[in-house]
N, C-alpha and C positions, 0 to 999 in steps of 0.2 A: 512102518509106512510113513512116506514123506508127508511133511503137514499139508493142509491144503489152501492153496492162496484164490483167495475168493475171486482175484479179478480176471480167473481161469475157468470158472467154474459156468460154462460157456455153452454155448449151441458151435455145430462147426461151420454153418454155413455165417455166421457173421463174419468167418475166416475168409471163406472162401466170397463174399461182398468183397472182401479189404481187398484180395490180391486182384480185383478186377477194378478197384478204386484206382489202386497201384499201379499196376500197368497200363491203365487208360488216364493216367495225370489227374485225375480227378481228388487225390489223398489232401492237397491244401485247399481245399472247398471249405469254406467256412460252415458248418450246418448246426441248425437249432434244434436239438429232439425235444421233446414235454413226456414224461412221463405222467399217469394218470387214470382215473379209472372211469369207466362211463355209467356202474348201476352198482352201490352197495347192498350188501348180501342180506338175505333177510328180512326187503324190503327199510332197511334203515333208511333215514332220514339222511343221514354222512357217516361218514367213517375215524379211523382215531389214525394219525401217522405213525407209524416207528419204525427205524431203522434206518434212517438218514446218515445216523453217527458210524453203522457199519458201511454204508455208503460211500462215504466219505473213505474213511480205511481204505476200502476194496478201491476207489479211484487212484489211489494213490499207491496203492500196490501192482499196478501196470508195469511193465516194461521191467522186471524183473529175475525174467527165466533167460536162459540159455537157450540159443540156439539150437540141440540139440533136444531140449524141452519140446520143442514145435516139431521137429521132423517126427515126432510118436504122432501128431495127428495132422500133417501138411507133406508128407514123406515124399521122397522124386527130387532128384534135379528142380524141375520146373517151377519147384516153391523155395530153392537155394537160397535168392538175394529177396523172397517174401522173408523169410523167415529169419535171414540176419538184421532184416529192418524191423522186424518185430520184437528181437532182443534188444533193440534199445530204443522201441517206441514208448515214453512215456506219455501222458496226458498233458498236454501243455495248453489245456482251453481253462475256459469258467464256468460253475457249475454254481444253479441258485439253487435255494430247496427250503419247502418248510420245518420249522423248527419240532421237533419230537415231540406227542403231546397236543400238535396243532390238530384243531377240528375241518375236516377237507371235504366237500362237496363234489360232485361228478363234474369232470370234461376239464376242475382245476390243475393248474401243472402245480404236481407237487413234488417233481425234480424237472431240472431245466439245463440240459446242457447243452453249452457251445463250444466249440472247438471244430480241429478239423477233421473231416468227416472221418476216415478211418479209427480215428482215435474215440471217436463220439459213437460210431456205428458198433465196435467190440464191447463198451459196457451196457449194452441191452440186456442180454440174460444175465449175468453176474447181477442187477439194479432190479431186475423184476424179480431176480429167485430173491434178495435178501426182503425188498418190500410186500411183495404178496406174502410171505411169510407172515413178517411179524406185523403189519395192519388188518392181518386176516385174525389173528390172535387178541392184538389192545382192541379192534372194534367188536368183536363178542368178549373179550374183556367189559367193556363199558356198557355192553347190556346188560351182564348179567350184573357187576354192580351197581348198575341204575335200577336194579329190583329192588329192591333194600336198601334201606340208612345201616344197616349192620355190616362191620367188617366182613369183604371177603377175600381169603388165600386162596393162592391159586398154587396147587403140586401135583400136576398132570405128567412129570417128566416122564413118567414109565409107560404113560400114552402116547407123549410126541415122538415127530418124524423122525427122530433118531437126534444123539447126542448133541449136535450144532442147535436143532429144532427146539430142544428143553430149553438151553440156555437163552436161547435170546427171546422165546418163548415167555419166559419166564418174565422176562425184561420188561418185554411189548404189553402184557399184562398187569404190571405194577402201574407202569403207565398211565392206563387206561381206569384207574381205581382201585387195583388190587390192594391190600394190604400190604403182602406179605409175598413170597416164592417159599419153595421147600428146598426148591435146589440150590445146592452149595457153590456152582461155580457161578450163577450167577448173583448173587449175594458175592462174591467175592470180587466180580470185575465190577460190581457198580459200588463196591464200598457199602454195602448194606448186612443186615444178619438174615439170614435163612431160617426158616421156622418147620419145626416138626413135632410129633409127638410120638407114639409109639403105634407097635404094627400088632395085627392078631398071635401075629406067632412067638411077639414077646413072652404076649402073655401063656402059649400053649407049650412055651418051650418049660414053663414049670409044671407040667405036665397037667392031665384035661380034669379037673380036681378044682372044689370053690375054693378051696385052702389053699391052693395053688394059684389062682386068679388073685386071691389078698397079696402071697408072700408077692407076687410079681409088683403089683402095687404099693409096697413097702419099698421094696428095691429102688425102685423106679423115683421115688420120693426121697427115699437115703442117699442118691447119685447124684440126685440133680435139685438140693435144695438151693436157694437163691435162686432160681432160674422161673420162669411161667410152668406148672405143672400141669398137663394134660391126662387123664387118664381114659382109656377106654375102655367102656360099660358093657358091651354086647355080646363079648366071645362067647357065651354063653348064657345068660338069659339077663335082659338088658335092667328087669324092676325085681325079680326074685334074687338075685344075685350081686349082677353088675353094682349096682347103684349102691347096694346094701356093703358090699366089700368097700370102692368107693369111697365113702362114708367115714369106714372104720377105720382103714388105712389113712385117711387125711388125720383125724382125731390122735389115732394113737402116734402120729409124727409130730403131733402139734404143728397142724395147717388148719386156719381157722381165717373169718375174714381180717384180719391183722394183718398176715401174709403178704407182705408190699408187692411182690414180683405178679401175682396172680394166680388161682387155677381153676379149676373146672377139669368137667369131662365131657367125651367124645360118642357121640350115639351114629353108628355108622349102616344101621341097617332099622326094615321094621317101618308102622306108622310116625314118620316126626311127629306129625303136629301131636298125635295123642300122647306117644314117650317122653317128647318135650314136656308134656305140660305137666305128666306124671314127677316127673324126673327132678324139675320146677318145686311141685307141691312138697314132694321127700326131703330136698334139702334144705327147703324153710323150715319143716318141720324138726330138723337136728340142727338151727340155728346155723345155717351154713347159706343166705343168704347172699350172697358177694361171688358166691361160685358160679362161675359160666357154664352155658351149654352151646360147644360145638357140636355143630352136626355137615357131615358128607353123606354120600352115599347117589354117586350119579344125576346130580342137581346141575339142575343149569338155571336159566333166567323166569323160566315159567314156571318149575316148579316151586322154585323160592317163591314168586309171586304166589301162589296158589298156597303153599306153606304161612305165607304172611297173613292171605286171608283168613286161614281158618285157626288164626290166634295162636299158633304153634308159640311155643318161648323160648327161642335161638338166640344167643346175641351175637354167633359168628357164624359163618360156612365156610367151609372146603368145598374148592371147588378143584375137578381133574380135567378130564378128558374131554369135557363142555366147552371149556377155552384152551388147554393146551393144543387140540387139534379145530380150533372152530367146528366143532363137530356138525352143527347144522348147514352148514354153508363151509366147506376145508379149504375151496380152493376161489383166494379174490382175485379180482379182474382187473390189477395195475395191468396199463401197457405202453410200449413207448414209439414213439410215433414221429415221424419226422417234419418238421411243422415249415423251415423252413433253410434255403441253400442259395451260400453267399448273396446273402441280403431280399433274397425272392422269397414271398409267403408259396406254401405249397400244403396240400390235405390230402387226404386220402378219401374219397368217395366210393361207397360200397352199394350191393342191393340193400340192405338193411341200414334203416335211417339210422339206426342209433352208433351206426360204425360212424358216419360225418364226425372229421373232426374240425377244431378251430386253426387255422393258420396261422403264423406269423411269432415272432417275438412276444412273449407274454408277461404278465404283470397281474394280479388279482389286488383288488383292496375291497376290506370289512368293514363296512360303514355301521358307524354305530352314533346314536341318540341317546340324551335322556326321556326314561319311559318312568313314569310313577305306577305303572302296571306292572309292566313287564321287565324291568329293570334290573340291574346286580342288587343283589339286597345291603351292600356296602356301597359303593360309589351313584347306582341309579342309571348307570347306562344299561342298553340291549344292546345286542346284534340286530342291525334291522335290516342289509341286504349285502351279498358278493358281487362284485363285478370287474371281469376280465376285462381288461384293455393292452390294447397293440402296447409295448412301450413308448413313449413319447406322442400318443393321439391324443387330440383334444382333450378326451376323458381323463385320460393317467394326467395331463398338465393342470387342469382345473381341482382334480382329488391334491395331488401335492399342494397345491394352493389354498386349498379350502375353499372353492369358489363353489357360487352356487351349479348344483347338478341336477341331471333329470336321467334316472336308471329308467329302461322302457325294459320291455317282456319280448327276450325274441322271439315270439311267435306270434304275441298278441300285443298290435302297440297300442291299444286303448288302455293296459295293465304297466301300469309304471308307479314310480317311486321318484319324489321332487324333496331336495335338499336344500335351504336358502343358506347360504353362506355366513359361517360362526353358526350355525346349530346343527355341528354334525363333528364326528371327529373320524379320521380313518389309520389303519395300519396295512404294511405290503405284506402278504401271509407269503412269498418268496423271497428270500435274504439271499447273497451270496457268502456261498461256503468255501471255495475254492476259486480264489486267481490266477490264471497261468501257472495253473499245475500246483499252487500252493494252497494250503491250507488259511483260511484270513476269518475263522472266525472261533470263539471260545469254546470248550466244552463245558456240557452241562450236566450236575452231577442228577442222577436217576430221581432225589427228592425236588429238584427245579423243575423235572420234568412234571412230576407228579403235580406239581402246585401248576404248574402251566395248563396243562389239561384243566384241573379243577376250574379254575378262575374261566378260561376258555366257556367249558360246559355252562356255566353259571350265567355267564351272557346271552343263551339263549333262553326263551322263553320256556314256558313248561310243557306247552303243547309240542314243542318242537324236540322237548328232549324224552318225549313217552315211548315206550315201545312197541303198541300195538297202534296201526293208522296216525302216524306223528303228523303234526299241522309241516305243512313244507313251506323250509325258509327261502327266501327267495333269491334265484341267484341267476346273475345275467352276464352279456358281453357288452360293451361297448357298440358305440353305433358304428365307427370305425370298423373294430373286427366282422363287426356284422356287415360292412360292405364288401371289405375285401373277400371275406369268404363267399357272398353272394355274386362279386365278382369272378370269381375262378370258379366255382361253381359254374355261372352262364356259358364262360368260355370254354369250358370244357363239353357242358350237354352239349352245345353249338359244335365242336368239334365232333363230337363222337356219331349226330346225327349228318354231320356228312361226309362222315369217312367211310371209303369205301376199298373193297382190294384193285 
């Protein structure tokens, strides 16, 4: 089967928009889409980015296919000179976007593209299937390791949406906190090692026998010294056996806490908290102190929390199918929305308030303070509010300045936020990635990533980054956007209440 080029991987009526762009002259419209989401899942506070760097790829893999490509789904005459203009339609606009890692809030454009309409209009699905993906993944990522200061790996690939879905799965989740992936191709395209240990049937394959559980754990140990050694205790009975083979096996290899690389064992089924602590007691008692306890076994962010309360002694988890498929919430609500066409702010208004969107050319910046509260515990700054601005209004001119500001609360303007100029510092959470079809900005290796997020997280306060009823950080528009949108707003109710057949 031929590989599959993401920037295909498409709904057909954006096709069929194009050829009506097309034949009504409308295809050099300059238009503005925002991608973005309007309610993170699971009641979150925000959400984690990832996928921008496949983003990017997939824009750039446009205009690629053969004419003959498109008559499998444009067939007829009548889509003939559609469809040789789409063999050689590449991307030729500009495309902004947050940095991978970045922490994103509702209604934010966290992709932003310009160009012209036809070419803007086909990367809709292709930009929402790679992003709902994997921010649906780093932001239950960064739950469940905001449960615990203990390392967590994330090896759900045998859960996710199939093969594309592991790997960058995998990705989205390091991201977000993870330690570690198990899957090997993604470890191999981000230049990182995959981590694993062994499976029940290693050990069953020395048939169902406690002597057979040890020789398995001899092997295991004889194959793979120099390396972190994992075993697993529970094929069979996790304190009468497991632990006790375990044990003996490490000893008679001479694995002892000396052992630079590391090891430990894996308890995958049964009470953690109370096996932990069994399991804990046993190998102090044979002088084996230094050995880890991993534990898996269908964990996600509550029950680790709830494991932590009740003094369990983990110092890792595996995590599967909790994050590789966001299991409680699978499917996020990126969307891409047309905001605005050659130079005109335009929204979409729906019966449901929370479809309204914002208009126009956008720009966010993160205003941050020093807080002796609430602050980074290195430098002393917080995040203390977001605020969308038209490009070039008042607002955007005065943040690039550093001039004194005053954020108001769209819905309540007695709730605002006042900045006196020099005691405030800001950054654009959307950078351009793509010039006129070109690529113009570096790539970042998956541990940049990782340290971006952290440093990110660590800006917000503590109320803000809990998991259960998090304090909400405050995030606004411009007064600017706020009129425009209130403007076309009016003129459209005005219109609609007197239009008649």
């Amino acid at each position: 089967m031929k590989q599959i080029n993401n920037a295909y991987v498409s709904d057909k009526y954006q096709y069929t928009m194009g050829k009506s762009y097309l034949d009504c002259g409308k295809k050099d419209q300059i238009a503005v889409f925002n991608l973005f989401y309007r309610q993170a899942p699971e009641n979150n506070n925000w959400a984690v980015v990832s996928g921008t760097e496949e983003v990017i790829e997939m824009v750039q893999a446009l205009g690629t296919e053969t004419p003959e490509f498109y008559e499998k789904f444009l067939p007829g005459d009548e889509y003939k000179e559609f469809r040789q203009y789409l063999s050689t339609m590449k991307f030729t606009g500009d495309v902004y976007a947050m940095r991978e890692g970045e922490i994103v809030f509702p209604n934010q454009p966290i992709v932003t593209v310009v160009g012209p309409l036809i070419e803007a209009q086909v990367l809709e699905t292709p930009m929402l299937c790679i992003l709902n993906h994997q921010m649906a993944v780093a932001t239950k990522a960064s739950r469940v390791c905001r449960s615990t200061d203990k390392p967590v790996a994330e090896f759900g690939s045998r859960r996710a949406h199939g093969p594309w879905a592991a790997v960058y799965g995998g990705k989205a989740a390091q991201i977000a906190g993870c330690s570690s992936s198990s899957n090997i191709v993604t470890g191999a395209f981000n230049n990182v090692p995959s981590t694993g240990t062994m499976a029940h049937s290693f050990i069953t394959s020395y048939g169902s026998t406690v002597e057979g559980e040890h020789q398995a754990f001899c092997d295991y140990i004889k194959t793979h010294k120099g390396e972190n050694l994992i075993l697993l205790i529970d094929t069979y009975d996790t304190l009468r056996c497991g632990i006790k083979n375990a044990i003996r096996s490490f000893k008679e290899n001479g694995i002892d806490d000396s052992y630079a690389p590391g090891y430990g064992i894996r308890l995958d089924s049964g009470d953690l908290a109370y096996l932990s602590q069994e399991v804990r007691r046993i190998l102090d008692e044979h002088g084996l102190t230094q050995c880890k306890i991993f534990a898996t076994n269908g964990l996600d962010e509550y029950l680790i929390t709830d494991l932590e309360r009740q003094g369990a002694r983990i110092d890792s988890y595996g995590v599967g199918d909790a994050i590789a498929t966001s299991k409680a919430a699978p499917c996020f609500g990126n969307v891409y929305k047309l905001v605005q066409i050659d130079g005109q702010p335009v929204l979409k208004r729906s019966e449901d308030k929370i479809k309204l969107i914002n208009p126009g050319f956008q720009i966010t910046w993160r205003i941050s303070a020093q807080d002796s509260v609430k602050g980074n515990r290195i430098d002393g700054y917080a995040f203390k509010v977001d605020v969308t601005c038209l490009r070039g209004d008042s607002m955007d001119l005065a943040i690039q300045h550093g001039k004194t500001i005053t954020v108001r609360d769209e819905y309540d303007s007695y709730k605002y936020k006042h900045f006196e100029e020099g005691t405030y510092e800001a950054r654009p959470l959307q950078h351009q990635v793509i010039a006129a079809g070109k690529r113009v900005v570096p790539q970042h290796t998956l541990q940049q990533k990782k340290i971006f997020y952290k440093d990110n997280l660590h800006h917000f306060s503590p109320g803000e980054r809990r998991l259960i009823n998090p304090h909400y950080y405050k995030v606004d528009i411009s007064d600017a956007l706020y009129d425009v949108k209130m403007s076309i707003i009016g003129k459209l109710v005005k219109e609609i209440e007197e239009f008649e057949l």
